[in-house]
RODO-2510 file (C-alpha; in nm, 4 decimals, decimal comma):
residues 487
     n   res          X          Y          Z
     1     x   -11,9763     2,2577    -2,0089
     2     x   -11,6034     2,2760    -2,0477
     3     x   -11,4828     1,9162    -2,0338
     4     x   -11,2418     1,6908    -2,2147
     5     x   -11,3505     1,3323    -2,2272
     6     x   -10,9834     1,2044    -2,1881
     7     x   -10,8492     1,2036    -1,8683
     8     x   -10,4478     1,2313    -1,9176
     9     x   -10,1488     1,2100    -1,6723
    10     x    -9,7948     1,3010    -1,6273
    11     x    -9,5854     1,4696    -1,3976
    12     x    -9,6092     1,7903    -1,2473
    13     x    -9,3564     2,0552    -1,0817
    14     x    -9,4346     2,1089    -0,7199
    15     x    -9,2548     2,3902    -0,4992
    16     x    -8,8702     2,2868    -0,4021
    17     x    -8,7865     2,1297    -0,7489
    18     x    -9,0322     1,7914    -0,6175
    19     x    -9,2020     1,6500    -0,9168
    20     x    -9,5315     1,3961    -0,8357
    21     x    -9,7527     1,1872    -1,0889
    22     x   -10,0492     1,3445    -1,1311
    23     x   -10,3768     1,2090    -1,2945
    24     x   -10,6081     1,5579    -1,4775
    25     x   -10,9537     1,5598    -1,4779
    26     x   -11,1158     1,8004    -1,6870
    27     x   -11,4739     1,8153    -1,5702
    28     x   -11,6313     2,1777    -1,5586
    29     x   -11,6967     2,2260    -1,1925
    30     x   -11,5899     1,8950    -1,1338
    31     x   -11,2330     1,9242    -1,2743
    32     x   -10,9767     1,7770    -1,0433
    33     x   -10,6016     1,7095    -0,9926
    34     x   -10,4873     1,3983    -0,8224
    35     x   -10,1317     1,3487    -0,7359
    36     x    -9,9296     1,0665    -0,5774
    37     x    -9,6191     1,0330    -0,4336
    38     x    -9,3862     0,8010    -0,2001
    39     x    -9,3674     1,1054    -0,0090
    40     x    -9,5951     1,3112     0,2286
    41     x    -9,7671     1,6231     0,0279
    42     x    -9,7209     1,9062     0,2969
    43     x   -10,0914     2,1384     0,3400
    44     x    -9,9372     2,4523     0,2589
    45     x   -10,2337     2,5589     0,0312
    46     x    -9,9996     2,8524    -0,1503
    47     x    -9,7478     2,5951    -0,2315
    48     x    -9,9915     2,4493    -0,5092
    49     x   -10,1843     2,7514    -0,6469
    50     x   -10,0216     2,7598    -0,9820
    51     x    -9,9139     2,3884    -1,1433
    52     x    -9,6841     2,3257    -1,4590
    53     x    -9,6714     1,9433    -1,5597
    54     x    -9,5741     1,7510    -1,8631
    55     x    -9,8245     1,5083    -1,9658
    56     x    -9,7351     1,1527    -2,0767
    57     x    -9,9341     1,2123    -2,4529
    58     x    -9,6721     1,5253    -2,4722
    59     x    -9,8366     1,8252    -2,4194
    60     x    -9,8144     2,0838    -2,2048
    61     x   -10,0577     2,1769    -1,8827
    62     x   -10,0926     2,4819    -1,7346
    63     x   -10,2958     2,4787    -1,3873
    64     x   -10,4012     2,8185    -1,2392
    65     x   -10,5536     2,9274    -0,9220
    66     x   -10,5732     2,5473    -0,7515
    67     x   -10,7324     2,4942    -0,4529
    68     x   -10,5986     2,2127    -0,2088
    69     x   -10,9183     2,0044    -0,1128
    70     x   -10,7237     1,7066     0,0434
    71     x   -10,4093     1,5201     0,1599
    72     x   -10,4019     1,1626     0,2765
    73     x   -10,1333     0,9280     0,3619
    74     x   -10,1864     0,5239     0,3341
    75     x    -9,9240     0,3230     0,4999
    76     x    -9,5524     0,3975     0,3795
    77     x    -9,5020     0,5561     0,0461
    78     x    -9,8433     0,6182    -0,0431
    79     x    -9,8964     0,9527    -0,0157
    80     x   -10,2046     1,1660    -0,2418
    81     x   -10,3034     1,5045    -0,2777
    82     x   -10,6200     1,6195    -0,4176
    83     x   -10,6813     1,9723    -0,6064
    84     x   -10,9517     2,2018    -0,7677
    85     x   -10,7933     2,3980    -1,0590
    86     x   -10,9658     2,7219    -1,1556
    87     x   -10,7930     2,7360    -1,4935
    88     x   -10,6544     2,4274    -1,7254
    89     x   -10,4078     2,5507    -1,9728
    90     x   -10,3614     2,2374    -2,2306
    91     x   -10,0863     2,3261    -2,5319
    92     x    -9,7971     2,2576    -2,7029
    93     x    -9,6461     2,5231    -2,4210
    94     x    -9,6925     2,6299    -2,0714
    95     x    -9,8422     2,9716    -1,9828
    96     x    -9,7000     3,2004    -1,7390
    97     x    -9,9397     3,3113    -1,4954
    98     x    -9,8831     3,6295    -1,4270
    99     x    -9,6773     3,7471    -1,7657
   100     x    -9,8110     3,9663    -2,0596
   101     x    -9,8196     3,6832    -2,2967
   102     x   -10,2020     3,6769    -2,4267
   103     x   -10,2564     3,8273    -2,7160
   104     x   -10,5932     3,6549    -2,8566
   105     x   -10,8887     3,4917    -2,7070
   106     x   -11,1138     3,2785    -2,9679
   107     x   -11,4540     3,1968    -2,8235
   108     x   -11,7527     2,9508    -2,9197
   109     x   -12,0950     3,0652    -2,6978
   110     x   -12,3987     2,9135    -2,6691
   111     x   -12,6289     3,1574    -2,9318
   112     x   -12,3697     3,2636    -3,1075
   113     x   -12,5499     3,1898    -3,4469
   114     x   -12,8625     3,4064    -3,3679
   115     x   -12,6094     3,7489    -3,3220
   116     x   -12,4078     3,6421    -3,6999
   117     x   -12,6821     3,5078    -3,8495
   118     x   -12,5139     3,4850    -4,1953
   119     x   -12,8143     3,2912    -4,3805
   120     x   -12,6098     3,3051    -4,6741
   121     x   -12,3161     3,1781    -4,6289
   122     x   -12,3468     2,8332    -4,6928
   123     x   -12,6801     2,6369    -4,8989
   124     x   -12,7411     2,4116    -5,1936
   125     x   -12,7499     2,5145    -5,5679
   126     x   -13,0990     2,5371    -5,6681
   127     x   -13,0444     2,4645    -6,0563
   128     x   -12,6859     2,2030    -6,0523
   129     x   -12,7179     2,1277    -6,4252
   130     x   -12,4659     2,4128    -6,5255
   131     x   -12,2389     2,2922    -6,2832
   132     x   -12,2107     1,9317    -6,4348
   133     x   -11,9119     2,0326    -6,6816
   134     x   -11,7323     2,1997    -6,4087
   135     x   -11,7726     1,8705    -6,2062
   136     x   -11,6215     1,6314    -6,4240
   137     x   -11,2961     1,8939    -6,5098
   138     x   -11,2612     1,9152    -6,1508
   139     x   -11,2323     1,5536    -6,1019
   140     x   -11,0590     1,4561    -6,4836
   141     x   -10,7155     1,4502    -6,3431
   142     x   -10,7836     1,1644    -6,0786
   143     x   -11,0652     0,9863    -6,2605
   144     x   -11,3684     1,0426    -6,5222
   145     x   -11,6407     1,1592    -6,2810
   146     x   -12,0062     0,9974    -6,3650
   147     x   -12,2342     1,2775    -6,3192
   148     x   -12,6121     1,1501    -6,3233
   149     x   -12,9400     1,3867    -6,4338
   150     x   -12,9843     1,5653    -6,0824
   151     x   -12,6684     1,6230    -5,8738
   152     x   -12,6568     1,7883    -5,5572
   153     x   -12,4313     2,0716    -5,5181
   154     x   -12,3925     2,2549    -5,1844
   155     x   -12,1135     2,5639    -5,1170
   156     x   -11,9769     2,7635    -4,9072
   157     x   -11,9339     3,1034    -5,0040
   158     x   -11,5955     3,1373    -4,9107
   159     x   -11,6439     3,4796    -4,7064
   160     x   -11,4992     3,3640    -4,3209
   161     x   -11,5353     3,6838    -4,2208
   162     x   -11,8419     3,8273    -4,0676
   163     x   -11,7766     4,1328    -3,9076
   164     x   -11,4756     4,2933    -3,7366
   165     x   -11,4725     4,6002    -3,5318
   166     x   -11,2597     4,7574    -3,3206
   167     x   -11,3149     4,8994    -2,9682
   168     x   -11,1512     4,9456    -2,6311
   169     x   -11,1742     4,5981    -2,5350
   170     x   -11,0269     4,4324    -2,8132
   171     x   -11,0082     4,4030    -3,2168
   172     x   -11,3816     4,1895    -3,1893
   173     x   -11,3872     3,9218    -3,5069
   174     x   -11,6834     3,6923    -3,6075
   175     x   -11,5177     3,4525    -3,8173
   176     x   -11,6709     3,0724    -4,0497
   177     x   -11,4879     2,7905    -3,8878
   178     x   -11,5617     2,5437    -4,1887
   179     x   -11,4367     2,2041    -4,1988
   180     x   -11,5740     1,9362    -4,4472
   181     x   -11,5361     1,5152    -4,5575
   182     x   -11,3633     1,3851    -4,8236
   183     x   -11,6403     1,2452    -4,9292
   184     x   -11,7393     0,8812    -4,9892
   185     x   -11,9912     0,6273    -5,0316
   186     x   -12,1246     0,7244    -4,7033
   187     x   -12,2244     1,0870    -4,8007
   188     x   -12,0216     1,4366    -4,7538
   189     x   -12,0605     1,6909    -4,4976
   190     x   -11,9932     2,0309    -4,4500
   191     x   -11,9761     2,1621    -4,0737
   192     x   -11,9231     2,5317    -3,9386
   193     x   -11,8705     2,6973    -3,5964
   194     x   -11,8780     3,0589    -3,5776
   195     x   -11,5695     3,1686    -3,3361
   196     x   -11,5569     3,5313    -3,1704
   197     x   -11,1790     3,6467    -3,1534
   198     x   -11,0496     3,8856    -2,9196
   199     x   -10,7801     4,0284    -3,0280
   200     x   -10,5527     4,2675    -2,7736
   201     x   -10,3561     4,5513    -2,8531
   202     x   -10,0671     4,4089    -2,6539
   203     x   -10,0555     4,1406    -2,4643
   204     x   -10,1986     4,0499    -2,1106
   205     x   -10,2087     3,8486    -1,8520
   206     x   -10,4131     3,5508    -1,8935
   207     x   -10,6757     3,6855    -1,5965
   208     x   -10,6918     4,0568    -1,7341
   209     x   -10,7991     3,8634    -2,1049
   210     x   -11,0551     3,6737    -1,8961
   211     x   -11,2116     3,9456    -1,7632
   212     x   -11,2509     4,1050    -2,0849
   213     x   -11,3783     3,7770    -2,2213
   214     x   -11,6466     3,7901    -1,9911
   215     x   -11,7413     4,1280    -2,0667
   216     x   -11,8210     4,0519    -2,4184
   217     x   -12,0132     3,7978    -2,2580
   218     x   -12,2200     4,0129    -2,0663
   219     x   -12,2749     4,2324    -2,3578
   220     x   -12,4211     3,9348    -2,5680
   221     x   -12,5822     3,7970    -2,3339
   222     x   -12,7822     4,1955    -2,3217
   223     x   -12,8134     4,1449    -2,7071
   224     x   -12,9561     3,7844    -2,7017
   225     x   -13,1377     3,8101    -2,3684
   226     x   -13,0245     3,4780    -2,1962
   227     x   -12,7243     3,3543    -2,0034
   228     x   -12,4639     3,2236    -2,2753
   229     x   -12,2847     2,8761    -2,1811
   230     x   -11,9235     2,9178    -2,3000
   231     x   -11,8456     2,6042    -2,4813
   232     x   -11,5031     2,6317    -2,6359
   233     x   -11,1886     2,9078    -2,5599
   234     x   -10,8447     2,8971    -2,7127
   235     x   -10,5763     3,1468    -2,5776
   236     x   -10,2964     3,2312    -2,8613
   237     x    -9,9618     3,3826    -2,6932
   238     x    -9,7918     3,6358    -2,8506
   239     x    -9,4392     3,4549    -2,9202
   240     x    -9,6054     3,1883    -3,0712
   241     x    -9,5584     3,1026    -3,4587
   242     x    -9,8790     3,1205    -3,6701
   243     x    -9,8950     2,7564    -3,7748
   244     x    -9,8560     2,6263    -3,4580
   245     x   -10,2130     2,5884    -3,3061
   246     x   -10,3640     2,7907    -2,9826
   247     x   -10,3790     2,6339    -2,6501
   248     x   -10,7131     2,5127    -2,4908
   249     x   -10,8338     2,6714    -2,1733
   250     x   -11,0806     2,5207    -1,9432
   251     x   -11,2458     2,7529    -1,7296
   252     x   -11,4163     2,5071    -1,4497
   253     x   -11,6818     2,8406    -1,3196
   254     x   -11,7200     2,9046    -1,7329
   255     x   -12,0534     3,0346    -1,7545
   256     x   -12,3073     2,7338    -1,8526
   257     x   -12,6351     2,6241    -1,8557
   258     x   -12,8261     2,3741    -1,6335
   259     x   -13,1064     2,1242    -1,7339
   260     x   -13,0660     2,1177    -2,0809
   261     x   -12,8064     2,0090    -2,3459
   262     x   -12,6512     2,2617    -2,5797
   263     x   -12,7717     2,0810    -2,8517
   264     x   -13,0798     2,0444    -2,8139
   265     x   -13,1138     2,4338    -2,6938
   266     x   -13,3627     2,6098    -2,9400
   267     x   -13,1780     2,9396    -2,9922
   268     x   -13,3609     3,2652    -3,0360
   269     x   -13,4120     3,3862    -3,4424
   270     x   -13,2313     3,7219    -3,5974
   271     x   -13,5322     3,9265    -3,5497
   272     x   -13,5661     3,8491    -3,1770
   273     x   -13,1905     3,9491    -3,0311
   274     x   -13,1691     4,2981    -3,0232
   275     x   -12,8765     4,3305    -3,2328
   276     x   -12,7783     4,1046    -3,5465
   277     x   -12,5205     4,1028    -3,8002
   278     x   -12,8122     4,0350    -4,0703
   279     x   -13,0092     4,3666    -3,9821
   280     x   -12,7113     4,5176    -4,1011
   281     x   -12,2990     4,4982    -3,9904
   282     x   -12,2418     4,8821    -3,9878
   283     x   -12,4961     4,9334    -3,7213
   284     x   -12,3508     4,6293    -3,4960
   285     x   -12,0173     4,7839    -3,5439
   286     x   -12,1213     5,1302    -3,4526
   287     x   -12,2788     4,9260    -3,1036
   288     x   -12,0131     4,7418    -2,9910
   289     x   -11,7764     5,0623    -3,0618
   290     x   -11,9676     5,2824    -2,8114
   291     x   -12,0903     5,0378    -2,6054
   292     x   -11,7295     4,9254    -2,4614
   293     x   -11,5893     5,2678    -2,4960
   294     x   -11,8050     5,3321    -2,2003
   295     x   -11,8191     5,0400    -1,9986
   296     x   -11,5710     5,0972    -1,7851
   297     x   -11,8047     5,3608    -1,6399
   298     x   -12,1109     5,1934    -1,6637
   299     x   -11,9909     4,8501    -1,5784
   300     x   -12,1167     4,8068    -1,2350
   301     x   -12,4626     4,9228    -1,3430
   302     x   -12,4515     4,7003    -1,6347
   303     x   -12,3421     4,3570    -1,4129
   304     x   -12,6420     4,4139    -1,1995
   305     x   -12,8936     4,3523    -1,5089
   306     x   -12,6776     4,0917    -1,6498
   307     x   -12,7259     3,9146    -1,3437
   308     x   -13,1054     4,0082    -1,3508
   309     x   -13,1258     3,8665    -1,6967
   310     x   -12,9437     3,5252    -1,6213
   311     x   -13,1992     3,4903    -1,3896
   312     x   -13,5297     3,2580    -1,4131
   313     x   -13,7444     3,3716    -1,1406
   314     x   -13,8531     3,6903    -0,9853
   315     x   -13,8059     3,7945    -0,6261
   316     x   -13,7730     4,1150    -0,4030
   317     x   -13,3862     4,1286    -0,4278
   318     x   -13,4227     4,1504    -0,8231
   319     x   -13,6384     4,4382    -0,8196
   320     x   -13,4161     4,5967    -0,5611
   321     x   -13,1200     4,5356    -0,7822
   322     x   -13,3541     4,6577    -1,0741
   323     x   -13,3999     5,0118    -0,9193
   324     x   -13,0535     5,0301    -0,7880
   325     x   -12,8998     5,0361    -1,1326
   326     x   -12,9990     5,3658    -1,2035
   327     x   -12,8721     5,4838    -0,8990
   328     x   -12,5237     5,3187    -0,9432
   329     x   -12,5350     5,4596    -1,3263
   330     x   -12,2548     5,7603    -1,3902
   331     x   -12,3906     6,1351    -1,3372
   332     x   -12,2937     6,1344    -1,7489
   333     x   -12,5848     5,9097    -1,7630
   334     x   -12,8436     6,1700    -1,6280
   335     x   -12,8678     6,5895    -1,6915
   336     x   -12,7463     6,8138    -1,4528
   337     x   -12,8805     6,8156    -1,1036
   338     x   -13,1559     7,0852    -1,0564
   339     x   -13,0790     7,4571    -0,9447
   340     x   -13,2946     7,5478    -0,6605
   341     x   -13,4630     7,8995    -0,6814
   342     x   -13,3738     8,1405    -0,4349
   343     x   -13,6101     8,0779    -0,1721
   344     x   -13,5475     7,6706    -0,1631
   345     x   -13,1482     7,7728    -0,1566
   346     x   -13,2446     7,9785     0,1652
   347     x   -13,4527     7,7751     0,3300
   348     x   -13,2162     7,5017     0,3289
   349     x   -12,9351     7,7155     0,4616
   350     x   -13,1770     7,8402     0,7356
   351     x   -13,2831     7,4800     0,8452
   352     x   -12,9140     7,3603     0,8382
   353     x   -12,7781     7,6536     1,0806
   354     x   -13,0799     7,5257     1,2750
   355     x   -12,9939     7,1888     1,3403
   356     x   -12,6586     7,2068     1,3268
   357     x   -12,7076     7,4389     1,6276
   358     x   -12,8613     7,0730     1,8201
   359     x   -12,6570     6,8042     1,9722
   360     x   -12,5623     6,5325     1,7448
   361     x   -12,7887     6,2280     1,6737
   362     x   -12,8698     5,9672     1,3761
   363     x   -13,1921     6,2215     1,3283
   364     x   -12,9845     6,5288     1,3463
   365     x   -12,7573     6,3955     1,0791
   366     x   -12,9947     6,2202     0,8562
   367     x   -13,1707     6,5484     0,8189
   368     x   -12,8152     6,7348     0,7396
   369     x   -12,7566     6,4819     0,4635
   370     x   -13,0819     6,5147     0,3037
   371     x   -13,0452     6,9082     0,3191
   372     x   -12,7248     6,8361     0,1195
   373     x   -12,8926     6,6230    -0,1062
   374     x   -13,1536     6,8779    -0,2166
   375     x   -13,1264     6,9382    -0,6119
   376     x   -13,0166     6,6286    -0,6571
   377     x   -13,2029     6,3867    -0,9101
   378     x   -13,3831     6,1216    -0,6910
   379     x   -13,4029     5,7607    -0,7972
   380     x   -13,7530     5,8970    -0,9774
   381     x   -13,6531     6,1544    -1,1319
   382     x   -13,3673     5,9258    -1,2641
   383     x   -13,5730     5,6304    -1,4173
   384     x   -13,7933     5,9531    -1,5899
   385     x   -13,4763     6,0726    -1,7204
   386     x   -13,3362     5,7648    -1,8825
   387     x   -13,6646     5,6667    -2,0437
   388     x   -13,7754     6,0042    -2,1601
   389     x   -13,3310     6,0454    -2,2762
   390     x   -13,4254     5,7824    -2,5373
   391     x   -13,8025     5,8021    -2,6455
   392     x   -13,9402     5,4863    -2,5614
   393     x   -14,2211     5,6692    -2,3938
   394     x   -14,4013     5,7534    -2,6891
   395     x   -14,4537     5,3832    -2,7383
   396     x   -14,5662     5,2658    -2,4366
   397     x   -14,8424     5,4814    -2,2938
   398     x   -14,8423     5,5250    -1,8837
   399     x   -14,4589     5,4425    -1,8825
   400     x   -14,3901     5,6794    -1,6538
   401     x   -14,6931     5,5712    -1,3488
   402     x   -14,4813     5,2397    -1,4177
   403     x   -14,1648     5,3779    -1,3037
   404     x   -14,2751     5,6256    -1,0380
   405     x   -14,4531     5,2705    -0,8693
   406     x   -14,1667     5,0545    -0,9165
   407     x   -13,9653     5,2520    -0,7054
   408     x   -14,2103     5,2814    -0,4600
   409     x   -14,2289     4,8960    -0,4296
   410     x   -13,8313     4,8739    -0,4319
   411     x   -13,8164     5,1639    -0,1487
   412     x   -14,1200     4,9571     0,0440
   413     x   -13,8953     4,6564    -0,0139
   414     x   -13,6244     4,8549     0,1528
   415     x   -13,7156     5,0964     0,3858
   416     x   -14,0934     4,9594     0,5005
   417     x   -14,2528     5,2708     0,2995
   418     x   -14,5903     5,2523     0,2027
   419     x   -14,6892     5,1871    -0,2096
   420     x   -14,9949     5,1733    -0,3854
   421     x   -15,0455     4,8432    -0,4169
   422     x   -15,0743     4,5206    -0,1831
   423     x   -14,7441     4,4018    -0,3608
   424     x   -14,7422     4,0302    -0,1806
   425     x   -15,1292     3,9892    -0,2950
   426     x   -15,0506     4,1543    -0,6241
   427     x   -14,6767     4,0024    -0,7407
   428     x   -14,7697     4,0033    -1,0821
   429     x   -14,7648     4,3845    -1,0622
   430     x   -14,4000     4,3414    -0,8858
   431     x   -14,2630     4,0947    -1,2047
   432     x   -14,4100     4,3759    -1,4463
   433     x   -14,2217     4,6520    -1,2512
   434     x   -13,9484     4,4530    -1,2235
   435     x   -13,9541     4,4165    -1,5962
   436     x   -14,0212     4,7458    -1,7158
   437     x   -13,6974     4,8811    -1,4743
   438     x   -13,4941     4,6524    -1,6665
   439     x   -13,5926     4,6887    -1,9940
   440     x   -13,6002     5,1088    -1,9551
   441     x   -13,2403     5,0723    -1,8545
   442     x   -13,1655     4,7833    -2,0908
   443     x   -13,3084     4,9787    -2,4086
   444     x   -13,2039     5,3205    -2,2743
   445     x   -12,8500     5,2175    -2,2353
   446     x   -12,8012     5,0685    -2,5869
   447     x   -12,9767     5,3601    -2,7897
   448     x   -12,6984     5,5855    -2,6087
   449     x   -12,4615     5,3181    -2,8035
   450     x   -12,6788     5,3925    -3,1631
   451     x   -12,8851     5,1058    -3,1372
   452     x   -13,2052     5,1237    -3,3248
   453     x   -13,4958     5,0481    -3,1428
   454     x   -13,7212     5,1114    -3,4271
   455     x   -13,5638     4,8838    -3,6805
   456     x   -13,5957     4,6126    -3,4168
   457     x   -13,9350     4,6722    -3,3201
   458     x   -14,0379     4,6679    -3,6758
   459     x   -13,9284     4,2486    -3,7084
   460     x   -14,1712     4,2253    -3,4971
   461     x   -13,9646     4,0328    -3,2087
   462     x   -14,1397     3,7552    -3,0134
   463     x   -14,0855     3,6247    -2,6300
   464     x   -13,7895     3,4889    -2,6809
   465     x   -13,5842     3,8052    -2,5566
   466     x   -13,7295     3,9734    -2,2106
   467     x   -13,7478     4,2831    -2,4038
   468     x   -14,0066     4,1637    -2,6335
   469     x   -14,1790     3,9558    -2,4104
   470     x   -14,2264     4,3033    -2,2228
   471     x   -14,2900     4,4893    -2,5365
   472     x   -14,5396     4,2280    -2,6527
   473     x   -14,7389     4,1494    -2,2470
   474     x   -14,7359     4,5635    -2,1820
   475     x   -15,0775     4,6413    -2,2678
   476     x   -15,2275     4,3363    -2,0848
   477     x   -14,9935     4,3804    -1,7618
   478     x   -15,0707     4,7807    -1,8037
   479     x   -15,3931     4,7194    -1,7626
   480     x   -15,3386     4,4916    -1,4650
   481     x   -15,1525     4,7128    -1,2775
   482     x   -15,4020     4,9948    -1,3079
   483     x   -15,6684     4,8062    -1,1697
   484     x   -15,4257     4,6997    -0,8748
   485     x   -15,3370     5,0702    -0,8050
   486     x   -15,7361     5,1663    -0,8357
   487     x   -15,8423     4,8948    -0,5979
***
């Protein structure tokens, strides 16, 4: 959750030059602004949308997007206002709403670990006795160091940087945020965070680099299978100096997770996310390169199974949204419609001159559309395409009698047609078909991008990503659904 445990004041700029204390909560979904006043705060809810105050500790806060929640008056000169700010801006400087002034976006997500799994990076020396000499020269100049028989010498390897690549979105860097202890009688530690960076080729405006923030998002959230809690975002503007440190945004709808605590949230291991820097950085890079190049495209397909995948439960509407990403997907997604032979071509031009020649009615035109739409790749035809486009047939026998059945239960869902199966007696056989709609589309969609299904496969990935729950249950729930469909 995005939350500071201070809550500071100062004084913020209202419309018409006023200036009011004002007491900041930053709280997640909770995050508030109270202001007070010897004089009446007028309800004009566009007068307090976007909030620049001074706080008393010195900084700078930027409020963006506020929503007026209350006004109350009690007795003379006592006058509040309460607020619900979408965006806290806390710097050494304000941020201009509106203005091109982002130029980087640093991130800290929930699983970020299990995508840059750098197992190397940091560990203890397994044989410290060379490194006794080097001890004692290190420390000669302050004072003669008494090394004993078995020290213990842990590193870093000094390599912050994990992988970089550059895409449409943004320059996209996995960086080692290290800090470490002086060191005492107490013991010396050594802490890390690894930090995403998005880094624009010009600047934007802070809501255009949130939106590509959460894109990223929504890719690695594909890759590691779960929603992704955003714990930590820094914005850097473009005029500001390198030493001078970013400013902290607090995103009060930031993407989080409910009923458990971050840290004690086991994350998935490298071999289970579908993509991970220690399988090999040239193939993420080659990923993230073609996957954004054609998101723009593919975007509204893709938010449908991100929101499928945040989800916990099954239920009609997610196999409905399940089928209906393949429809939504770009014709560059699918081969060209079919040519109709000669005899299809006309017969449909006879039957249209024939009811075209009746007066209009919702039958009369529902039968002109679906004349037009003759050749055209039904929803079928389209979850065929996509799974036989990348292979993953060959490894999962009866693939296609999945499909063909799941949208029959999302077109019984929809338009009362009849399926082959009692679906509300049987909605194990719906959470399969759900399942095997999103992970066709899912694994389809990132093979177009050069992922390698094989190499994955072959870590021999557990339940802790949908995709190999589904890859690891098929046989059992394959079986299962035949013997619903030969009841």
């Amino acid at each position: 959750m995005f939350k500071d445990e201070r809550k500071p004041t100062g004084v913020f700029d209202l419309m018409g030059g006023r200036k009011a204390f004002g007491a900041l909560d930053i709280n997640g979904r909770r995050s508030s602004l109270s202001l007070f006043d010897d004089q009446a705060f007028p309800p004009v809810p566009q007068g307090y949308e976007y909030l620049l105050g001074r706080l008393h500790n010195g900084e700078c806060a930027t409020l963006v997007d506020c929503v007026l929640t209350a006004t109350q008056g009690r007795g003379r000169k006592k006058f509040s206002a309460s607020l619900f700010p979408n965006i806290i801006v806390v710097g050494s400087r304000h941020l201009q709403k509106e203005t091109a002034c982002v130029i980087e976006l640093v991130v800290g997500f929930s699983d970020v670990n299990s995508v840059f799994y750098d197992f190397d990076a940091f560990g203890a020396v397994i044989d410290p006795a060379p490194f006794a000499p080097l001890l004692r020269k290190d420390k000669a100049h302050i004072r003669p160091l008494d090394v004993g028989d078995n020290p213990i010498v842990g590193y870093f390897s000094g390599k912050f940087e994990i992988a970089t690549v550059q895409c449409s979105l943004a320059e996209i860097k996995a960086r080692h945020h290290v800090s470490e202890t002086m060191g005492g009688p107490a013991g010396w530690a050594l802490r890390n965070k690894i930090m995403v960076a998005l880094r624009f080729e010009c600047a934007l405006a802070l809501d255009e680099a949130i939106r590509r923030l959460y894109s990223l998002i929504r890719f690695f959230e594909l890759i590691i299978g779960r929603k992704q809690a955003l714990l930590t975002v820094d914005v850097r503007l473009d005029e500001q100096p390198e030493h001078e440190a970013p400013l902290r945004v607090f995103i009060s709808h930031a993407p989080r997770r409910i009923g458990s605590k971050e840290n004690k949230h086991e994350s998935p291991g490298p071999n289970d996310v579908l993509l991970c820097t220690a399988r090999g950085v040239e193939n993420y890079m080659e990923v993230v390169r073609k996957y954004f190049a054609i998101d723009a495209e593919r975007a509204d397909a893709r938010i449908r199974l991100g929101g499928n995948i945040r989800r916990s439960s099954y239920s009609v509407d997610r196999i409905i949204a399940a089928a209906n990403m393949f429809d939504i997907l770009p014709d560059s997604a699918y081969p060209a419609p079919v040519r109709l032979s000669n005899e299809l071509e006309e017969a449909r031009s006879n039957a249209r001159k024939l009811f075209k020649s009746v007066p209009p009615s919702l039958e009369r035109d529902s039968m002109l559309n679906a004349l037009g739409r003759m050749g055209d790749l039904s929803l079928k035809r389209k979850t065929l395409s996509r799974m036989l486009s990348c292979g993953i047939d060959q490894y999962f026998p009866g693939l296609d009698l999945v499909l063909q059945e799941a949208v029959n239960c999302r077109n019984h869902y929809v338009h009362g047609s009849a399926g082959r199966i009692d679906y509300a007696d049987n909605f194990r056989a719906v959470v399969f078909l759900t399942d095997a709609l999103e992970f066709v589309f899912g694994v389809s969609d990132l093979i177009d991008c050069g992922w390698n299904y094989e190499a994955w496969a072959a870590g021999s990935p557990q339940a802790d990503h949908p995709f190999g729950a589904f890859r690891l249950g098929y046989k059992d729930n394959y079986n299962f659904f035949k013997e619903c469909i030969n009841k």
